[in-house]
ZAMARGU-4260 file (C-alpha; in steps of 0.2 Angstrom, whole numbers, plus 5000, padded with zeros to 4 digits):
<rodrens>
0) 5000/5000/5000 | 5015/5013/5005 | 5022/5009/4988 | 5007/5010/4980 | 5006/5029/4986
5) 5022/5033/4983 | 5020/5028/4965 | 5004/5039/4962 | 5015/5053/4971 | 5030/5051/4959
10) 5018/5051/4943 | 5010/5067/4952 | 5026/5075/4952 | 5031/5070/4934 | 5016/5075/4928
15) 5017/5093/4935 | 5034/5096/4930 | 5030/5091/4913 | 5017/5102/4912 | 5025/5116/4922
20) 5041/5114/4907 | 5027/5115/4894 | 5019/5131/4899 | 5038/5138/4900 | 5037/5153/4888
25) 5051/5154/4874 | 5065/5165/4870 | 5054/5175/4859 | 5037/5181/4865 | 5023/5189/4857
30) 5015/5203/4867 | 5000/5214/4864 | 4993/5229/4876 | 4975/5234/4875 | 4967/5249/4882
35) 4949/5246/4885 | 4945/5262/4891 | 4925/5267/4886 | 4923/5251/4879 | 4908/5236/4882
40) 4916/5219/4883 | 4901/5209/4878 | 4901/5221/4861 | 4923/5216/4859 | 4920/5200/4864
45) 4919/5195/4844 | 4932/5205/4837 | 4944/5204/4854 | 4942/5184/4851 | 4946/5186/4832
50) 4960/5196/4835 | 4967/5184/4850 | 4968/5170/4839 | 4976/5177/4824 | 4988/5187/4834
55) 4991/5173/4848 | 4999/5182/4861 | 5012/5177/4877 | 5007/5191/4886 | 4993/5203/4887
60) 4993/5220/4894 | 4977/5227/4901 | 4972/5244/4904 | 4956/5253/4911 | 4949/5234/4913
65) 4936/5232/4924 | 4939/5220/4936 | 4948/5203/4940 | 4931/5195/4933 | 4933/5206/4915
70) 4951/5200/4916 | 4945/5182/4918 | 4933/5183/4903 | 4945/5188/4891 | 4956/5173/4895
75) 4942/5162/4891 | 4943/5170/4875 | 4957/5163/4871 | 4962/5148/4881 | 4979/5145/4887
80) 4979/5163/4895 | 4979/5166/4913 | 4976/5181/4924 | 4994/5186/4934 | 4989/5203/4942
85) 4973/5214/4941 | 4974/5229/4953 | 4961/5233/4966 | 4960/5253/4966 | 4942/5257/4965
90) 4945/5275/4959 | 4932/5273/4943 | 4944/5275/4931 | 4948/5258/4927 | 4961/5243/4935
95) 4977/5238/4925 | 4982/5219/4923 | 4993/5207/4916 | 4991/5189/4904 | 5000/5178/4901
100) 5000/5159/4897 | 5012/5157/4912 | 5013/5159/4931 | 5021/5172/4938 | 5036/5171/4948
105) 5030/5186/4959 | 5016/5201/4955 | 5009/5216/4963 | 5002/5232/4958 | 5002/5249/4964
110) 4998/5270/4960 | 5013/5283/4953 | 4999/5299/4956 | 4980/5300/4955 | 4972/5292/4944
115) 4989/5286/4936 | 4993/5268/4941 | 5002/5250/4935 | 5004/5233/4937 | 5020/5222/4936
120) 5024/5205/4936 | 5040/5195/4935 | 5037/5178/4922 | 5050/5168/4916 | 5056/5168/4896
125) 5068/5156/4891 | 5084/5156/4900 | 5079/5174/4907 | 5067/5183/4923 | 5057/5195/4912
130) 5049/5208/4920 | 5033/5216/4911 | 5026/5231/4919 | 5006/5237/4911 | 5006/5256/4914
135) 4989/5266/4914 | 4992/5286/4916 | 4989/5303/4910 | 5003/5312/4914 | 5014/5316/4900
140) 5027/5326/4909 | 5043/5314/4917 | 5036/5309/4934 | 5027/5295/4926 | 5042/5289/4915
145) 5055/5293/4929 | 5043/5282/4941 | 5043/5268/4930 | 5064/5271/4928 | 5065/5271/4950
150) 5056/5254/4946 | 5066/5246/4936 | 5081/5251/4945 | 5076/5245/4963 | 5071/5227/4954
155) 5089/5227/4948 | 5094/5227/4967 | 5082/5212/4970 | 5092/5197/4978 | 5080/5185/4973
160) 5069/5182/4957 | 5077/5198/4950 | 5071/5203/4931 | 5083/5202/4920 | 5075/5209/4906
165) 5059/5223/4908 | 5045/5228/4895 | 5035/5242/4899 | 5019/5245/4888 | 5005/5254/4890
170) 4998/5272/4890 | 5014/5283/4880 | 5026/5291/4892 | 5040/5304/4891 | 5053/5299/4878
175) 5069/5308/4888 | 5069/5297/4905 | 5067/5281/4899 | 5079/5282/4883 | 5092/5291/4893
180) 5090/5274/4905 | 5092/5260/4894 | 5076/5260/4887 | 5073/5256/4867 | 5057/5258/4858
185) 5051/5256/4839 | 5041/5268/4830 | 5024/5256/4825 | 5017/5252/4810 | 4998/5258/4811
190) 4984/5254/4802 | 4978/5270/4789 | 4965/5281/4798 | 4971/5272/4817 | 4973/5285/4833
195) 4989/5286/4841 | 4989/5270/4852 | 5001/5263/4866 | 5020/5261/4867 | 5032/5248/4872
200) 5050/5248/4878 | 5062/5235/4879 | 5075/5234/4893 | 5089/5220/4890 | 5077/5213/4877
205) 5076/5215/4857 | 5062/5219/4845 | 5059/5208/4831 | 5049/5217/4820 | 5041/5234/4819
210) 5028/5235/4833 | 5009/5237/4824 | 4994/5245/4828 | 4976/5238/4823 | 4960/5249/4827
215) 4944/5239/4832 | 4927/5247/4829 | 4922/5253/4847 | 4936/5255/4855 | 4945/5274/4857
220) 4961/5266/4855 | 4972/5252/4842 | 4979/5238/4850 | 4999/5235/4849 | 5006/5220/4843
225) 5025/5214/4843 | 5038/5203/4844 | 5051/5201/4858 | 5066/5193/4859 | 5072/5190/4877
230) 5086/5182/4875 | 5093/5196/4864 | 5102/5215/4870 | 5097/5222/4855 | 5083/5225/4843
235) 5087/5213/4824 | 5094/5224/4813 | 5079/5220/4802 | 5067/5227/4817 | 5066/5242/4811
240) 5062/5238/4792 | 5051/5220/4793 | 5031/5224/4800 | 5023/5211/4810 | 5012/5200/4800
245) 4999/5187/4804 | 4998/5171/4796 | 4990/5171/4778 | 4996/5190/4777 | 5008/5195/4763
250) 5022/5210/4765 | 5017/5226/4757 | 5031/5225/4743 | 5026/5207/4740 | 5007/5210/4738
255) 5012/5225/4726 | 5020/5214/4715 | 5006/5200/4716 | 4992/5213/4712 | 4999/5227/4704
260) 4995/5247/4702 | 4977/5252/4699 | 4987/5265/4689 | 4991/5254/4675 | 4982/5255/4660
265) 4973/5238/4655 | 4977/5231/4638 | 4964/5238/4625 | 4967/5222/4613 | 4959/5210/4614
270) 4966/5191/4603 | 4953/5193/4589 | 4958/5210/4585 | 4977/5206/4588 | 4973/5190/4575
275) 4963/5201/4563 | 4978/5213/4563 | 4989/5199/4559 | 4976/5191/4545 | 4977/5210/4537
280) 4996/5211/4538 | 4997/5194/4527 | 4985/5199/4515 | 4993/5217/4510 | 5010/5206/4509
285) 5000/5196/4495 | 4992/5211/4485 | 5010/5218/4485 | 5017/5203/4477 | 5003/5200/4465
290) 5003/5218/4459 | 5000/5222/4441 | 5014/5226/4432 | 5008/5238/4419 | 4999/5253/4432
295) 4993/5263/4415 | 4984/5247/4410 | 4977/5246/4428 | 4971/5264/4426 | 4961/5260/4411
300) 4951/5248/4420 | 4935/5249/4425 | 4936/5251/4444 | 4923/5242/4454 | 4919/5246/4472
305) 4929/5233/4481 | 4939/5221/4466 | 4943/5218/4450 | 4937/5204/4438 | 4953/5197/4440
310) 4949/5196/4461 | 4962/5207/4466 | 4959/5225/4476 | 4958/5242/4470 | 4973/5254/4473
315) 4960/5265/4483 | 4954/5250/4493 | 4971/5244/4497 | 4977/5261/4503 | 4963/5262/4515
320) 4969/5244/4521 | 4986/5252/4523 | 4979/5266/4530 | 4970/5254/4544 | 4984/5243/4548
325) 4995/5260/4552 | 4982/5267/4564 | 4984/5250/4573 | 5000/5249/4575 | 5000/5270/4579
330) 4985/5265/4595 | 4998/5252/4601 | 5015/5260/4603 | 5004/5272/4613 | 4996/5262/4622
335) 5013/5254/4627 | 5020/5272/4629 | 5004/5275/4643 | 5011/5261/4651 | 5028/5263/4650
340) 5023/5279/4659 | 5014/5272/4673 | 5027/5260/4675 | 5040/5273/4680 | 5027/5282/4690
345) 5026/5268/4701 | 5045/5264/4699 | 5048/5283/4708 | 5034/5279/4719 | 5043/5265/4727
350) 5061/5273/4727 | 5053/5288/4739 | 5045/5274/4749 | 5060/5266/4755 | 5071/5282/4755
355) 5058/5288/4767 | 5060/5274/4777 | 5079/5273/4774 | 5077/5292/4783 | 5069/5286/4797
360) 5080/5273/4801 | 5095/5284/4799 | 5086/5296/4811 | 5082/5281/4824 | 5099/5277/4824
365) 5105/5293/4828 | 5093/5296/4842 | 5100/5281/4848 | 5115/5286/4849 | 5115/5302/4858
370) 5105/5295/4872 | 5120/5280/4875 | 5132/5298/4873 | 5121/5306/4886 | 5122/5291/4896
375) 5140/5289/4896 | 5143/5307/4900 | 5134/5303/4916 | 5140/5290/4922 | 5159/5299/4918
380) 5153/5313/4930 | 5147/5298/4942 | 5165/5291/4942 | 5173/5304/4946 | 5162/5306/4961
385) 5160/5287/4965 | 5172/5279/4980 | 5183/5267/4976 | 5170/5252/4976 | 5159/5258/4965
390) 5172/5264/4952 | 5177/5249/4943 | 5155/5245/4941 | 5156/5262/4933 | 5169/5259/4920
395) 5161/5243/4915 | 5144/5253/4910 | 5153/5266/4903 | 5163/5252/4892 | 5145/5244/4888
400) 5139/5260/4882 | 5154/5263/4873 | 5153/5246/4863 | 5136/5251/4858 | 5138/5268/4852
405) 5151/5258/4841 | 5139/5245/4837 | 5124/5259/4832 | 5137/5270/4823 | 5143/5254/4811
410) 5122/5251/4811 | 5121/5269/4803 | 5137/5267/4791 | 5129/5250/4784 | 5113/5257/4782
415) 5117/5274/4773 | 5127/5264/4761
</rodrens>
């Protein structure tokens, strides 16, 4: 009987860890923030499901929810997904909360100001403690941004389950704090006619692809989608230029190609006139070569209105069939010259398109690095202030920073070439 029990406990226990390895999140995570501010649940419940199963998201971010019991139904929406923290404020302006289709390590939530609140919870991503922080505020000085920067910073000292790695998403904050910190971010790629929607940024973790916006009907603001990769310092260099697609979705420059410009022209001939041309062209070639001889003779003759006794065509009817073939050929070289113009059109079109977007990663690049510049010139000042046990943790940043700006500079090289 005894071991009898402890058989059904060692199954027990292989069977949770075997489930608790499988729910383990990967390296790369997909994440998506949702503000649900002035919006009914049962009437999203359609599109919210819809968008839940095409975008299959890790991690949900949650903002002006409800309650626990809101949070709870939109993880029934799409199963798998889990509620890690919903806060508890009561003010009437909504409660902030975290999915996830994981446990969390650890969890809370708390307020920065009135009304201006987030949650946080610490989950783990591969070989990495990811901390994901769901930030609901109105404040679009620095006290919310340089909150969420005290946050992140006081988690760093943690002796135990300490992030190392942070995402914050949510309601947009000031740029200044959190990029002179650390922080990255990528513009998104939004859907035409969409509102400005929320941010992310990415601490010790990399984006994948550009982050994307998608409006639903009834709700004031787009949802964002992205890709994070934990295990990575740095966003892919192809972060910047590849949008997030869903499967069954084809890339903008692809689809152009496979349904081209409206702009084009269609063809104006169809095969029976294209064979009829081609029938006319023969037949001139034989009245050319079966020509009479003798034109004053010919003149004598009694024209008829379309041939001869002999069955050949009169010189008027054959100029006119001239006449006609020349008029064809004349409609097609401009039909061809039409589209040889809309062609370049298009061609110039596209050129702009990715100088434009060749200009905004340049100017990414440099934003980048002037706040690792800013950085270091901090923490230079903090060195030569620090005492003696803080100094060689200094010069490590500083070299860290260094070997970045020398990373984003080549980046910026690369690209303007």
């Amino acid at each position: 009987m005894k071991r009898c029990k402890l058989f059904f406990i060692a199954l027990a226990a292989g069977v949770l860890a075997v489930t608790s390895h499988a729910a383990k999140l990967p390296d790369k995570i997909r994440v998506l923030s949702c503000d649900l501010a002035a919006a009914g649940a049962n009437d999203l419940s359609s599109e919210l499901k819809s968008l839940l199963d095409k975008a299959d998201p890790d991690v949900v971010f949650l903002q002006h929810v409800t309650d626990w019991e809101a949070c709870d139904q939109i993880c029934k929406l799409r199963p798998g997904l889990r509620v890690l923290t919903c806060s508890s404020f009561s003010t009437g302006r909504g409660e902030v909360a975290i999915l996830a289709r994981d446990k969390a390590l650890l969890s809370w939530s708390d307020t920065i100001s009135k009304d201006n609140c987030f949650a946080f919870a610490v989950i783990q991503a591969g070989s990495r403690k990811l901390g994901v922080f769901s930030v609901q505020t109105t404040d679009a000085s620095n006290a919310s941004a340089d909150r969420m920067v005290a946050e992140v910073k006081r988690l760093q000292q943690f002796a135990n389950n300490r992030p190392e790695s942070f995402l914050i998403a949510g309601a947009p904050l000031a740029n200044g704090p959190l990029a002179e910190n650390g922080l990255e971010t990528i513009p998104v790629d939004s859907t035409p006619g969409a509102k400005k929607g929320p941010q992310l940024w990415a601490f010790n973790a990399g984006f994948i692809s550009r982050p994307r916006l998608i409006a639903i009907a009834g709700m004031s603001s787009p949802i964002l989608v992205t890709d994070i990769d934990t295990a990575n310092t740095f966003s892919s260099k192809f972060a910047y230029q590849n949008a997030l697609l869903f499967p069954g979705e084809t890339p903008a420059p692809i689809q152009a190609v496979l349904q081209p410009s409206a702009a084009v022209p269609p063809k104006n001939f169809p095969t029976a006139l294209v064979v009829a041309t081609a029938l006319g062209a023969f037949l001139l070639i034989a009245l050319l070569f079966r020509r009479p001889k003798n034109r004053m003779a010919l003149a004598r003759i009694e024209p008829s209105p379309v041939a001869t006794t002999d069955g050949q065509l009169t010189e008027p009817t054959r100029q006119n069939l001239i006449a006609w073939i020349k008029t064809i050929f004349v409609q097609r070289l401009i039909a061809d010259r039409r589209k040889m113009i809309a062609d370049e059109a298009e061609a110039t079109r596209r050129t702009l398109a990715i100088e434009q977007k060749l200009s905004d990663l340049q100017i990414s690049l440099q934003d980048r690095i002037s706040g690792y510049e800013i950085r270091i010139a901090r923490l230079e000042t903090e060195l030569s202030a620090s005492t003696f046990e803080n100094r060689e943790l200094i010069r490590l940043q500083i070299s860290d920073l260094k070997e970045k700006v020398a990373k984003a500079r080549g980046e910026f090289v690369v690209r303007r070439n």
